[in-house]
KEROKE-319242 format. One record per residue (C-alpha): y, z, x; residue number from 1. Coordinates in nm, 4 decimals. Example, Ala and Ser with C-alpha at 12.3 -4.5 7.8 and 13.67 -1.06 7.14 Angstrom:
KEROKE-319242
<atom y="-0.4500" z="0.7800" x="1.2300" num="1"/>
<atom y="-0.1060" z="0.7140" x="1.3670" num="2"/>
//
This chain:
KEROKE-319242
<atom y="0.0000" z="0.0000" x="0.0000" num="1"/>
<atom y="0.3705" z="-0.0520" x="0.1618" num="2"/>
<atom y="0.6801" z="0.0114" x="0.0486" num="3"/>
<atom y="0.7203" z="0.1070" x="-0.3229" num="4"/>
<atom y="0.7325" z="-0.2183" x="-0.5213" num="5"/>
<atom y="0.5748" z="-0.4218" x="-0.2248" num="6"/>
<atom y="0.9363" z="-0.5247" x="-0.1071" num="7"/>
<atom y="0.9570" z="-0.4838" x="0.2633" num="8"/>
<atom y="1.2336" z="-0.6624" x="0.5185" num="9"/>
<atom y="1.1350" z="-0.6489" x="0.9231" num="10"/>
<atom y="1.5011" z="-0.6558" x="1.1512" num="11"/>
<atom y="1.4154" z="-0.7412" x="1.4907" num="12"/>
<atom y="1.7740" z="-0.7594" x="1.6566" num="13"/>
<atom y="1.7129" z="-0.6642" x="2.0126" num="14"/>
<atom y="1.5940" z="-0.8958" x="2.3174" num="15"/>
<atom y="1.3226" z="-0.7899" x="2.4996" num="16"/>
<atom y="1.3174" z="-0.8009" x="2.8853" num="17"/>
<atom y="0.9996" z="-0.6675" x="3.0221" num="18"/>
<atom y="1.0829" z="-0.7184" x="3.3797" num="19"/>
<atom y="0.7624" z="-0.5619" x="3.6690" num="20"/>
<atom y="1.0247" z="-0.6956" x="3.9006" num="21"/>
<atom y="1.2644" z="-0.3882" x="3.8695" num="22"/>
<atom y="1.6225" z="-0.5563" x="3.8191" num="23"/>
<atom y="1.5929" z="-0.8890" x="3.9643" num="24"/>
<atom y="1.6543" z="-1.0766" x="3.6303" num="25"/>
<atom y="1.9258" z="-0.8055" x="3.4721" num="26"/>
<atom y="2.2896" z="-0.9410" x="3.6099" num="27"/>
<atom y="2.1783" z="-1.2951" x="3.4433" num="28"/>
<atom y="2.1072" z="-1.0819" x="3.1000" num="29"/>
<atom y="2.4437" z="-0.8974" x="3.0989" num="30"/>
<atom y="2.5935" z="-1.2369" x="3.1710" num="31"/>
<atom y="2.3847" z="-1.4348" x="2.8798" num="32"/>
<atom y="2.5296" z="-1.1311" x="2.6340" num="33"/>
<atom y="2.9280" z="-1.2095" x="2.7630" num="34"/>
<atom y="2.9363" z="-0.8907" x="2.9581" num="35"/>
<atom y="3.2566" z="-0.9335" x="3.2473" num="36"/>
<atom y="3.3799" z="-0.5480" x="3.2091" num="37"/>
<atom y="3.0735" z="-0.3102" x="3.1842" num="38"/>
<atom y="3.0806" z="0.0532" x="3.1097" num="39"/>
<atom y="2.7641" z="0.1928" x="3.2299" num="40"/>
<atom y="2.6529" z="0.4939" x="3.0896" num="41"/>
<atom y="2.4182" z="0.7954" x="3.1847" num="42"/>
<atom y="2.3585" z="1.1309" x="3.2383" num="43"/>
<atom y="2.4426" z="1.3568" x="3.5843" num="44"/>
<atom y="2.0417" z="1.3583" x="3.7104" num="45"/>
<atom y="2.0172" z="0.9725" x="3.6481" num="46"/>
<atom y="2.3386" z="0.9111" x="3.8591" num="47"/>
<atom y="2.2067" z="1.0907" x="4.1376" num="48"/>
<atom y="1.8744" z="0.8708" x="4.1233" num="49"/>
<atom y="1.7851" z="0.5539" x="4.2941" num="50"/>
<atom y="1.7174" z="0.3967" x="3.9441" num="51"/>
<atom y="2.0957" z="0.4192" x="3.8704" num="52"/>
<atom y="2.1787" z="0.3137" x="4.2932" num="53"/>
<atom y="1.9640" z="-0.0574" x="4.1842" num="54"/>
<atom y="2.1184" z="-0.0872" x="3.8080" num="55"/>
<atom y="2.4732" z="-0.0330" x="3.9516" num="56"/>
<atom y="2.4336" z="-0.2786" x="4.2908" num="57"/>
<atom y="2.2425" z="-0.5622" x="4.0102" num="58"/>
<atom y="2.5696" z="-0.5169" x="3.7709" num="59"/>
<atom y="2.7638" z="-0.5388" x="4.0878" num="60"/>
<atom y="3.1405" z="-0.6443" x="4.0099" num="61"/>
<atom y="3.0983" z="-0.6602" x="3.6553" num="62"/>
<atom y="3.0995" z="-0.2438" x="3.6312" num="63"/>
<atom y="3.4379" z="-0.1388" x="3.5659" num="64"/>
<atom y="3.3847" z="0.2294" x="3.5269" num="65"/>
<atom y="3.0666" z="0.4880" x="3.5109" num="66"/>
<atom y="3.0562" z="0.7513" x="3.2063" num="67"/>
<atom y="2.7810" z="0.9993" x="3.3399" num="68"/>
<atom y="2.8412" z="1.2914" x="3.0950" num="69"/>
<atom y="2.5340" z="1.2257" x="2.9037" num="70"/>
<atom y="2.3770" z="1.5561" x="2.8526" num="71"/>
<atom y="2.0379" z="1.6284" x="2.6508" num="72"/>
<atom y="2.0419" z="1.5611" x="2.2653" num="73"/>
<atom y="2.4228" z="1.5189" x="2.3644" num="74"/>
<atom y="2.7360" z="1.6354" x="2.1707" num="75"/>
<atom y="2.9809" z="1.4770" x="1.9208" num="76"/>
<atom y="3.2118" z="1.6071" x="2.2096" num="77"/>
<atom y="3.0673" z="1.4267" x="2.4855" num="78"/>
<atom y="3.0909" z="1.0853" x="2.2425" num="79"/>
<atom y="3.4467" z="1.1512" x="2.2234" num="80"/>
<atom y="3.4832" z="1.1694" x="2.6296" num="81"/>
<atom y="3.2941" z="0.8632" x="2.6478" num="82"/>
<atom y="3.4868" z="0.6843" x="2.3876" num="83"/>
<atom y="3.8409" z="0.8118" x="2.5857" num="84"/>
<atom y="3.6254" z="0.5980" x="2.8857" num="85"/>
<atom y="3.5610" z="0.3110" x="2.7020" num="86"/>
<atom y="3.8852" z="0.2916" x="2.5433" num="87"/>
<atom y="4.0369" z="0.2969" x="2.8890" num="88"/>
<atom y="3.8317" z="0.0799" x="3.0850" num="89"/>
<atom y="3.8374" z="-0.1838" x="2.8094" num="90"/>
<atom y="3.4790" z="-0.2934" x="2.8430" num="91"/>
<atom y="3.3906" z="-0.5562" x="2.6866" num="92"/>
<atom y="2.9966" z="-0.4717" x="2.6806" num="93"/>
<atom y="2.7662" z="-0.0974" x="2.7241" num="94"/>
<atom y="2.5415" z="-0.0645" x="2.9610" num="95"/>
<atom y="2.2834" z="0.2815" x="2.9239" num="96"/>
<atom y="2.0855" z="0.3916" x="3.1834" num="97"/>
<atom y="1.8012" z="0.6923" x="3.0948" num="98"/>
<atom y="1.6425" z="0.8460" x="2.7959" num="99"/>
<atom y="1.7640" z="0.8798" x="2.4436" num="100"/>
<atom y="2.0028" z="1.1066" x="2.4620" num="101"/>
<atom y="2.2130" z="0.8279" x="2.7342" num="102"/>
<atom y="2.1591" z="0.5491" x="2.4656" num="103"/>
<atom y="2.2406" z="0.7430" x="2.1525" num="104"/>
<atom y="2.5234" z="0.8584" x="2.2972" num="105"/>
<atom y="2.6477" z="0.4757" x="2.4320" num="106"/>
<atom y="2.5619" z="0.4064" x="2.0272" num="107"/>
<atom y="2.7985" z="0.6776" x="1.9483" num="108"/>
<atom y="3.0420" z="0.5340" x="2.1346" num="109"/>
<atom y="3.0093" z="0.2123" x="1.9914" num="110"/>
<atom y="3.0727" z="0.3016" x="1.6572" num="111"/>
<atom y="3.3446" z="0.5498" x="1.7159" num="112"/>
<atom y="3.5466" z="0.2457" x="1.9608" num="113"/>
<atom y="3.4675" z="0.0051" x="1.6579" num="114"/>
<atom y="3.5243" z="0.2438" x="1.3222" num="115"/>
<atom y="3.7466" z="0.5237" x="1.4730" num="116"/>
<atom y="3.6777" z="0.8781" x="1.2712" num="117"/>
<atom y="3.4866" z="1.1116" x="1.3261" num="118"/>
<atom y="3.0729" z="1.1223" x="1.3808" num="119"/>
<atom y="3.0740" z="1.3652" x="1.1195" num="120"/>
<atom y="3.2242" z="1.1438" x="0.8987" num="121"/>
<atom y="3.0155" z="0.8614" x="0.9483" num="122"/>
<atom y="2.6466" z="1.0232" x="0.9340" num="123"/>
<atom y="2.3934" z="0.9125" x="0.7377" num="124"/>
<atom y="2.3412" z="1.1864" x="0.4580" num="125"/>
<atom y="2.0643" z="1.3611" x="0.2002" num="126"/>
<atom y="2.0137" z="1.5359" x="-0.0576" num="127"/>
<atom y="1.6700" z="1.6606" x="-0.2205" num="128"/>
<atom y="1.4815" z="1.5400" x="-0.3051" num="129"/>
<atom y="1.5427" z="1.1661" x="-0.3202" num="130"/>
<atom y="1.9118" z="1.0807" x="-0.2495" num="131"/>
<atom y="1.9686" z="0.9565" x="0.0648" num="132"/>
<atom y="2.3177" z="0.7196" x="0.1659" num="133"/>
<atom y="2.3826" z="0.5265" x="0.4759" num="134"/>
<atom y="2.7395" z="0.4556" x="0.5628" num="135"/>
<atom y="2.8759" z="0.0583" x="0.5862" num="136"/>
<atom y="3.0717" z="-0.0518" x="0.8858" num="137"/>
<atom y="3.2650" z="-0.3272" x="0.8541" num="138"/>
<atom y="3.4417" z="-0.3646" x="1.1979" num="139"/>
<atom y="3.2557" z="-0.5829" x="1.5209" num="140"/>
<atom y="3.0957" z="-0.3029" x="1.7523" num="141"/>
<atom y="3.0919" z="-0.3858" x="2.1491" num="142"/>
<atom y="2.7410" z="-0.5213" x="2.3004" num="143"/>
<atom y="2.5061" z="-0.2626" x="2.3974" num="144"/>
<atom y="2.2373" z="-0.3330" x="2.6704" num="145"/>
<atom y="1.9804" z="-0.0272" x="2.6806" num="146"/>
<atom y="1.7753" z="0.0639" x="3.0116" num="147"/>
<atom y="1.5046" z="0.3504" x="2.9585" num="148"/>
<atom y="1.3575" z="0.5852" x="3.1595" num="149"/>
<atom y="1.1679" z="0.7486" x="2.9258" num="150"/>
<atom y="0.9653" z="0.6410" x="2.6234" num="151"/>
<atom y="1.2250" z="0.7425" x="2.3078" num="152"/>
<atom y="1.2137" z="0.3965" x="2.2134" num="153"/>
<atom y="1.5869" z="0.4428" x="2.1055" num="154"/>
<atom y="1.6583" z="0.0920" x="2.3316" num="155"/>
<atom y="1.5379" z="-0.1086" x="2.0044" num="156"/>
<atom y="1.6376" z="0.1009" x="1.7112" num="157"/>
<atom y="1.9600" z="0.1446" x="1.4969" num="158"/>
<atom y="1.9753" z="0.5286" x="1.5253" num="159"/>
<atom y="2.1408" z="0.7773" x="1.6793" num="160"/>
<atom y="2.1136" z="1.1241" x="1.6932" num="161"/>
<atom y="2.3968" z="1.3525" x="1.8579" num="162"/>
<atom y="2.3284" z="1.7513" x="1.8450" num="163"/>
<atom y="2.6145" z="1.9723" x="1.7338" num="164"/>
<atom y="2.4923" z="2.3085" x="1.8760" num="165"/>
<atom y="2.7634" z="2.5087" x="1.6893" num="166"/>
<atom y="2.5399" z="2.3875" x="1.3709" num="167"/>
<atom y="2.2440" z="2.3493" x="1.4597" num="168"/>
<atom y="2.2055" z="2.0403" x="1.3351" num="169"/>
<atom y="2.1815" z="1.6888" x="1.4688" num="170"/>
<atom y="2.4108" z="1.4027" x="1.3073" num="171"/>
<atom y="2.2298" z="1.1038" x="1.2631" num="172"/>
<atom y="2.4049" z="0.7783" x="1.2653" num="173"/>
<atom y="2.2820" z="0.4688" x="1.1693" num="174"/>
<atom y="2.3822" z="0.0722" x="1.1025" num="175"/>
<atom y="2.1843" z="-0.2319" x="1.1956" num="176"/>
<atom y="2.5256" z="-0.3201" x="1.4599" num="177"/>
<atom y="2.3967" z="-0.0335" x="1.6496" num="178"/>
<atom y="2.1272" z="-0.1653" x="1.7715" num="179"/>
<atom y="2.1331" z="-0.2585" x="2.1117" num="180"/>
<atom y="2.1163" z="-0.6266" x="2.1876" num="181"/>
<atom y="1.9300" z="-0.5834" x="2.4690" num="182"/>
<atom y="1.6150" z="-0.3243" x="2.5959" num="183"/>
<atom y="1.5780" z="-0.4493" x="2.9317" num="184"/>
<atom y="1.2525" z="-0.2572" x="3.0269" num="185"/>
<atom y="1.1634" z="-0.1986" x="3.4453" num="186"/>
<atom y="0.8554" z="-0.0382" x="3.5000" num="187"/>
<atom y="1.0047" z="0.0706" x="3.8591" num="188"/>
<atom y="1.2931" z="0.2616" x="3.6991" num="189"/>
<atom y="1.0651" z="0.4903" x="3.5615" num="190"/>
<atom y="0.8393" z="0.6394" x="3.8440" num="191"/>
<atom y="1.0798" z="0.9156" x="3.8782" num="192"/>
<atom y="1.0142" z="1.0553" x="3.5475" num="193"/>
<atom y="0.8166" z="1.3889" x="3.6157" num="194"/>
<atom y="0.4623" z="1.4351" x="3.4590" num="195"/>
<atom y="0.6118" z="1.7261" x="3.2311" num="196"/>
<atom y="0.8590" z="1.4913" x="3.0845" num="197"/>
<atom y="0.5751" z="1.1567" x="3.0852" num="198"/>
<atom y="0.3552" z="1.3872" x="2.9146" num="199"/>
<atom y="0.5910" z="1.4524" x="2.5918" num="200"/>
<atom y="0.8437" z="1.1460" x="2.6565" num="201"/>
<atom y="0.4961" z="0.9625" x="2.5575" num="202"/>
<atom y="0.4268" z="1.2048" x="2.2680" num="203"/>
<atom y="0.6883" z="1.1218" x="2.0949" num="204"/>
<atom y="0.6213" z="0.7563" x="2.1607" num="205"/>
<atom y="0.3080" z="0.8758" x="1.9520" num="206"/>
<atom y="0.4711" z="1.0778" x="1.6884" num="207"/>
<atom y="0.6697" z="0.7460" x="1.5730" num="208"/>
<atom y="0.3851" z="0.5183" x="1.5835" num="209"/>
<atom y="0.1575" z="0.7885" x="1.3630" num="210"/>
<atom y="0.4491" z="0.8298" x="1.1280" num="211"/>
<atom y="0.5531" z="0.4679" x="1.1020" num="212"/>
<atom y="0.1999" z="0.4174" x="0.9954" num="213"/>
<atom y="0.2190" z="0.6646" x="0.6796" num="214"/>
<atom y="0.5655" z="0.6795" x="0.5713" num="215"/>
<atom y="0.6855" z="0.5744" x="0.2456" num="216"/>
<atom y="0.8726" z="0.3081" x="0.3787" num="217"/>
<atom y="0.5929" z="0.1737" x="0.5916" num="218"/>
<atom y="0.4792" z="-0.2375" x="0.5817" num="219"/>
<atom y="0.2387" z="-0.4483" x="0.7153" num="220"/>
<atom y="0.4356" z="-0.6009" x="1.0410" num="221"/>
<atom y="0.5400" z="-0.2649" x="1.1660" num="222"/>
<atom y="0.1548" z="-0.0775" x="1.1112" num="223"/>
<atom y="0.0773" z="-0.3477" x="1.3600" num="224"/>
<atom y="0.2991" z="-0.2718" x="1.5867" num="225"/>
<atom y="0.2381" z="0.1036" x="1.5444" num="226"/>
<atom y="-0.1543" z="0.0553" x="1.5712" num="227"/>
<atom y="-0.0733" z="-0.1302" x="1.8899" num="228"/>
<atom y="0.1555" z="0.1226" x="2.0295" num="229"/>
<atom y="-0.1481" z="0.4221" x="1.9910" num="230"/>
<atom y="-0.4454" z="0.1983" x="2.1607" num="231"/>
<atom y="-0.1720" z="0.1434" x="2.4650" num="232"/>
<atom y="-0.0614" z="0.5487" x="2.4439" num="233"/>
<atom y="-0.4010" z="0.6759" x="2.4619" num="234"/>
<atom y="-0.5435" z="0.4850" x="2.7238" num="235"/>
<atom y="-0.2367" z="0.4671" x="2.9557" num="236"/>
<atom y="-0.0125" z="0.7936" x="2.9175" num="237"/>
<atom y="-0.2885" z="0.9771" x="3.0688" num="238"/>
<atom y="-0.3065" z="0.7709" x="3.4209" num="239"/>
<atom y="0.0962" z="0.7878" x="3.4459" num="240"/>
<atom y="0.0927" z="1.1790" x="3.3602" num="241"/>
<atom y="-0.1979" z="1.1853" x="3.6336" num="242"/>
<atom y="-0.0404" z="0.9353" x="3.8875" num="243"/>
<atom y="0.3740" z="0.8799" x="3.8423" num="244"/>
<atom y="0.4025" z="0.5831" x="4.0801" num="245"/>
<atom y="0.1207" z="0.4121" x="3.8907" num="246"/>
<atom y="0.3638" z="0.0727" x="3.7587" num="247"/>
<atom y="0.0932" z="-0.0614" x="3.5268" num="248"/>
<atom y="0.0920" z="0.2851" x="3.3526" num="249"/>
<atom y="0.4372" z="0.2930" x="3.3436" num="250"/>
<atom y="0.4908" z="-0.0988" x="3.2147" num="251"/>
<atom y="0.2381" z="-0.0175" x="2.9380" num="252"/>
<atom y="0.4210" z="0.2528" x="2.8387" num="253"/>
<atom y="0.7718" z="0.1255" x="2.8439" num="254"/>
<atom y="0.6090" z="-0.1688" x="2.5883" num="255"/>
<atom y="0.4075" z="0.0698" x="2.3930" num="256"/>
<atom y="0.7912" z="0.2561" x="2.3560" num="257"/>
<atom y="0.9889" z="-0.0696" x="2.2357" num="258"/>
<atom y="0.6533" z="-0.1577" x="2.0007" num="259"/>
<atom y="0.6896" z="0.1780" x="1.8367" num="260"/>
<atom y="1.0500" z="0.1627" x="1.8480" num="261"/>
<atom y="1.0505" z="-0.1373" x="1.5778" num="262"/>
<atom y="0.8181" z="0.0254" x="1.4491" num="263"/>
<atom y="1.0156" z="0.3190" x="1.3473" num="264"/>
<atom y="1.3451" z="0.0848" x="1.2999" num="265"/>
<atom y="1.1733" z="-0.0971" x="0.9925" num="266"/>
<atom y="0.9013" z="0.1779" x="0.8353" num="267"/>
<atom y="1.1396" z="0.5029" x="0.9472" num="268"/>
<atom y="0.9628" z="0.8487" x="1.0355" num="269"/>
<atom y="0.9488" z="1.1470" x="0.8546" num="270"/>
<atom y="0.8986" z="1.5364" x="0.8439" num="271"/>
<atom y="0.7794" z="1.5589" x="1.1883" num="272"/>
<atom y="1.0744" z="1.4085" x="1.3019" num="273"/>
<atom y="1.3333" z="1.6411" x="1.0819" num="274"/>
<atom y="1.1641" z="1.9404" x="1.2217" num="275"/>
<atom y="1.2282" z="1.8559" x="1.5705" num="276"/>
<atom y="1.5353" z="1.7547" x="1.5134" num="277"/>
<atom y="1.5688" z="2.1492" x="1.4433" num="278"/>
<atom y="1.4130" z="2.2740" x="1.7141" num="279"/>
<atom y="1.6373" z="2.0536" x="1.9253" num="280"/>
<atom y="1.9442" z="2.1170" x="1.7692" num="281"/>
<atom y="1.8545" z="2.4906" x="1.7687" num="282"/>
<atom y="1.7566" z="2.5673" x="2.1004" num="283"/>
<atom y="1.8329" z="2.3087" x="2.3079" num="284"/>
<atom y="1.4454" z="2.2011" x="2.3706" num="285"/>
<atom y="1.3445" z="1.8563" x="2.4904" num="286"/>
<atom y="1.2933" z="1.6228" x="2.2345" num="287"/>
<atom y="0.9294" z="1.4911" x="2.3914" num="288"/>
<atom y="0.7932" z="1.8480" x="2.4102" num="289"/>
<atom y="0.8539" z="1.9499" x="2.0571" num="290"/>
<atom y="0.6902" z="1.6501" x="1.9355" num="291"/>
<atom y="0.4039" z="1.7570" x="2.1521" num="292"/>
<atom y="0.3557" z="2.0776" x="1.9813" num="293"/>
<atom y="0.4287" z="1.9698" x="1.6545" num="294"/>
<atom y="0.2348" z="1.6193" x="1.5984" num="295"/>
<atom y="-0.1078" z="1.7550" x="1.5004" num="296"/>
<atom y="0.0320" z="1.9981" x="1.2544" num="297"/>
<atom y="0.2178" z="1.8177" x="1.0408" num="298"/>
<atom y="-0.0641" z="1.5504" x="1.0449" num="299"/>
<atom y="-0.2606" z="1.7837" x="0.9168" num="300"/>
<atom y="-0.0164" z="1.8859" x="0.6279" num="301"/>
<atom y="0.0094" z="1.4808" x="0.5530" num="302"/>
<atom y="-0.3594" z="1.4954" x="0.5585" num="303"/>
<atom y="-0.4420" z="1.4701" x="0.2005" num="304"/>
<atom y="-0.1421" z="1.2060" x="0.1227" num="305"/>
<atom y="-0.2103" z="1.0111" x="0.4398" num="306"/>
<atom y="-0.5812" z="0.9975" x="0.4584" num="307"/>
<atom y="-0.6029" z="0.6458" x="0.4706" num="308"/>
<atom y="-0.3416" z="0.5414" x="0.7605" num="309"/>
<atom y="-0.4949" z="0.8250" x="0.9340" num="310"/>
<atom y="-0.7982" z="0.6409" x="0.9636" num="311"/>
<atom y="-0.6853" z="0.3735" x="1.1166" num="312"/>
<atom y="-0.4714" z="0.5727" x="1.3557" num="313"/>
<atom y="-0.8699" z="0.7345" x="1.4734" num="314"/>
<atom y="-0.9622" z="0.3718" x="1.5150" num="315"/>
<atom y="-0.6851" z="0.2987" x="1.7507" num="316"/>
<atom y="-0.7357" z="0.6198" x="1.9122" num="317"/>
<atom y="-1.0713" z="0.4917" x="2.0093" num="318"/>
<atom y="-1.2355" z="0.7569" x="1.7816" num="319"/>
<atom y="-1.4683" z="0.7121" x="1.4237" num="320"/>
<atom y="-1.2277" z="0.6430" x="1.0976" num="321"/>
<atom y="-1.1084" z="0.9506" x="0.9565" num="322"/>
<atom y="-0.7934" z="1.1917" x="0.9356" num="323"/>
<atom y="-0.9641" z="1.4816" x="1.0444" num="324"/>
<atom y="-1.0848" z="1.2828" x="1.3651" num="325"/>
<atom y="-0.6919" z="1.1785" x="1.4496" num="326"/>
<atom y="-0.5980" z="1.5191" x="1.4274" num="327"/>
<atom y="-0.8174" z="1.6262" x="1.6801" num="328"/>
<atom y="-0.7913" z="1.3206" x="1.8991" num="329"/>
<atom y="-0.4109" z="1.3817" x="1.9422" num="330"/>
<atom y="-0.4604" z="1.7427" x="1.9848" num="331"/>
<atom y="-0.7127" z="1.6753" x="2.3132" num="332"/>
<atom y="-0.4642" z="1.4294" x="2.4014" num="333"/>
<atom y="-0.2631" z="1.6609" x="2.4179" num="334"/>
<atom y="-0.4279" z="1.9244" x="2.6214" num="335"/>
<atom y="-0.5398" z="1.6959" x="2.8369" num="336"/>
<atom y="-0.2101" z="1.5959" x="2.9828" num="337"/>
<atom y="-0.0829" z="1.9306" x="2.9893" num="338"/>
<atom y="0.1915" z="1.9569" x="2.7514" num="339"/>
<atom y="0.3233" z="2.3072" x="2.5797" num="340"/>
<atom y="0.0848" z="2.2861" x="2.2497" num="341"/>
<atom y="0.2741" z="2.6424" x="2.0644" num="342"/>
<atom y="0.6645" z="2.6698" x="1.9476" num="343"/>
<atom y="0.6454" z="2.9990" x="2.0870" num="344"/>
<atom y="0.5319" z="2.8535" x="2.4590" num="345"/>
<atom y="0.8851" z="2.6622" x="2.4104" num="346"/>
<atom y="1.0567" z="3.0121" x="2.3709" num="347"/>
<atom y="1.1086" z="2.9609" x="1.9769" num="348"/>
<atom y="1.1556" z="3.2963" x="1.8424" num="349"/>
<atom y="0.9298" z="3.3685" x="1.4840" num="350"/>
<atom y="1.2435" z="3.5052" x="1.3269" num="351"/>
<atom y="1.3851" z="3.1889" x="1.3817" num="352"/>
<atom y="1.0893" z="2.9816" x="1.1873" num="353"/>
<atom y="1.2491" z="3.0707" x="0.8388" num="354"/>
<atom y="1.6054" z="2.9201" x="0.8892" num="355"/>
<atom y="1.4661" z="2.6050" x="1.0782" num="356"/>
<atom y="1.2880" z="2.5362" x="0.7977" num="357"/>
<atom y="1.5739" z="2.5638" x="0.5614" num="358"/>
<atom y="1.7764" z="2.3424" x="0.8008" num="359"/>
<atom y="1.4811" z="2.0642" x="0.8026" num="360"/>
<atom y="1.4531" z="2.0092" x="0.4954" num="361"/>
<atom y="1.7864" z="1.9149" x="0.4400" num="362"/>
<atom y="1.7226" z="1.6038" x="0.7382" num="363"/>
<atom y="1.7365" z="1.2705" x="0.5824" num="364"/>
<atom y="1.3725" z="1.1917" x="0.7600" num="365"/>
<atom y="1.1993" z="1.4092" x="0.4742" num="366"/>
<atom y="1.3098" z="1.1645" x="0.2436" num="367"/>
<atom y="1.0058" z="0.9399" x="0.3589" num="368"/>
<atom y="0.7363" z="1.1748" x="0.4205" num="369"/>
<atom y="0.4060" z="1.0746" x="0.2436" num="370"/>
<atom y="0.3586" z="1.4165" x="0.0907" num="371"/>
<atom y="0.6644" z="1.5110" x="-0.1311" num="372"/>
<atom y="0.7398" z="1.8675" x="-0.0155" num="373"/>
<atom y="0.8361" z="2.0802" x="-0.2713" num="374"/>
<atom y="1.0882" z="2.2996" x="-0.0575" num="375"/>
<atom y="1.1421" z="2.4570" x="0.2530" num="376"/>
<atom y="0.8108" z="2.6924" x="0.2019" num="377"/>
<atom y="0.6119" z="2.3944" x="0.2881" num="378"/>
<atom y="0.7891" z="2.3554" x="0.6244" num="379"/>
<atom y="0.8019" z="2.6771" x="0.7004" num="380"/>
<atom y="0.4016" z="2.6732" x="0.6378" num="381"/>
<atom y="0.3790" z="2.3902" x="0.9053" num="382"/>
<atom y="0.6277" z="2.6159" x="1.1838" num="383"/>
<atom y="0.3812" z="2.9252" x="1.1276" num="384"/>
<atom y="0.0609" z="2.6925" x="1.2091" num="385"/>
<atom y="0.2467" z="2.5832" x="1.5275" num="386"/>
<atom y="0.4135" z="2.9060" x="1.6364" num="387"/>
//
């Protein structure tokens, strides 16, 4: 069954460049896209890195000015520095270097140098149980080439999320302009990702293929792609958790990112993904290694809506057809590459479970969540299992 009705529409707007060459091909990419006054954007560990050292001598001349402020989950504040950059500079294309926090926040960017306001005023809203209202933009938005180092799969999706700590809460932006118009993917620009960070980068990779595959909004061209995205995950995060210079590992990973990227772009995620939007906003944790602790429990409370796309999640785990068996695939998974597997090995507090759950279930993600949850009991059900 897809979407209700049996209406579905697939948007596809980024180029892919998967490139085992490292940056050989990435000054003629910027040029194809216009791009004569970059702003390249990243966070303070990138900068430091060699990855950043080959991006910025491949852009040569055409880099008018570096915004490196990027911190994790960023900050509506840290958009507005880099918009004061961008505004200044007057780029005519974005270049992001890193994870998802560096290209949300070059998205941010975008739309506040194109819309002006406020983020605040521009997020994507919802109310329970079945409103939910994204925001049109009218004005041209600026280029955006994305460059990963991790496996968010943000470089070919609309979305943005920017954490506002003093809430708690992440805004999430969205508009099909957003999306970059390039994910140029280097295999090479990756090895420096530690095994820590592999290990749940790449479980969150999972988390939107599995949730693409059951979510209300889910369709035929993007189960595909999800499907495709768990037989790559499960037989290559392993070796790169286990060996971080391996470049095969970390090309098959970089595609299996952009495949469930699209993925999530056209069939959207759900409750997982509100309630680690929580724990991020809330306590500052990396994205990756909530999804790591939280996958198998919320599969498991999707169980008896989801039975059937479970199934073939087991298949493409390599295991026998049924929910119960992709529950416990993802959970050895899991184990086996070492990742935290309880909230409370992330140094989430139990009196905090109650209020997290209030806050998720206010996220627009729960809006396509197989299994209608009937209020914030039910999420705070699924932070007890994990705790």
């Amino acid at each position: 069954m897809f979407a209700e009705g049996g209406f579905f529409q697939h948007l596809t707007p980024s180029k892919v460049v998967f490139s085992p060459a490292g940056v050989d091909r990435l000054g003629d990419e910027i040029d194809l896209l216009g791009g004569r006054r970059v702003l390249l954007v990243c966070g303070t560990s990138v900068r430091k890195s060699e990855a950043f050292e080959l991006v910025r001598e491949a852009l040569g001349a055409r880099v008018m000015a570096v915004f490196d402020g990027v911190v994790p989950h960023s900050s509506p504040e840290v958009v507005d520095a880099g918009v004061e950059t961008l505004r200044a500079t007057g780029a005519d294309l974005v270049v992001s270097l890193g994870g998802g926090s560096a290209i949300d926040t070059a998205k941010g960017m975008i739309l506040l140098h194109a819309e002006g306001g406020s983020l605040e005023e521009h997020r994507v809203r919802y109310t329970p149980p079945d409103r939910i209202h994204y925001k049109n933009f009218t004005h041209a938005m600026l280029p955006h080439a994305a460059i990963p180092t991790t496996y968010s799969g943000s470089e070919v999706n609309a979305g943005a999320g920017i954490r506002v700590p003093e809430k708690h809460v992440k805004y999430v932006v969205s508009a099909p302009q957003l999306c970059p118009r390039l994910a140029y993917l280097a295999p090479s620009l990756t090895t420096g990702l530690p095994p820590d960070l592999t290990g749940g980068s790449g479980m969150n990779c999972l988390a939107h293929a599995v949730e693409a595959l059951y979510s209300r909004n889910r369709q035929p061209i993007a189960d595909a792609l999800a499907l495709g995205t768990i037989e790559l995950l499960f037989e290559w995060l392993p070796r790169a958790v286990a060996e971080p210079s391996h470049l095969e590992a970390r090309g098959r990973l970089l595609i299996a990112s952009a495949m469930a990227g699209l993925a999530l772009a056209n069939a959207k995620v759900a409750v997982h993904h509100a309630m680690c939007h929580v724990i991020g906003a809330r306590f500052g944790i990396h994205h990756g290694l909530a999804n790591a602790v939280m996958l198998p429990h919320v599969m498991e409370f999707n169980r008896p809506a989801a039975g059937e796309p479970l199934a073939r999640a087991a298949c493409a785990m390599g295991w026998k057809p049924s929910a119960a068996a992709a529950i416990q695939a993802v959970s050895e998974l899991a184990t086996s590459i070492g990742v935290p597997r309880r909230l409370r090995d992330l140094g989430v507090p139990r009196e905090a479970l109650q209020t997290m759950a209030e806050d998720a279930f206010l996220d627009r993600d729960v809006y396509y969540n197989p299994r209608r949850l009937e209020g914030p009991r039910d999420i705070l059900a699924i932070y007890e299992a994990a705790w």
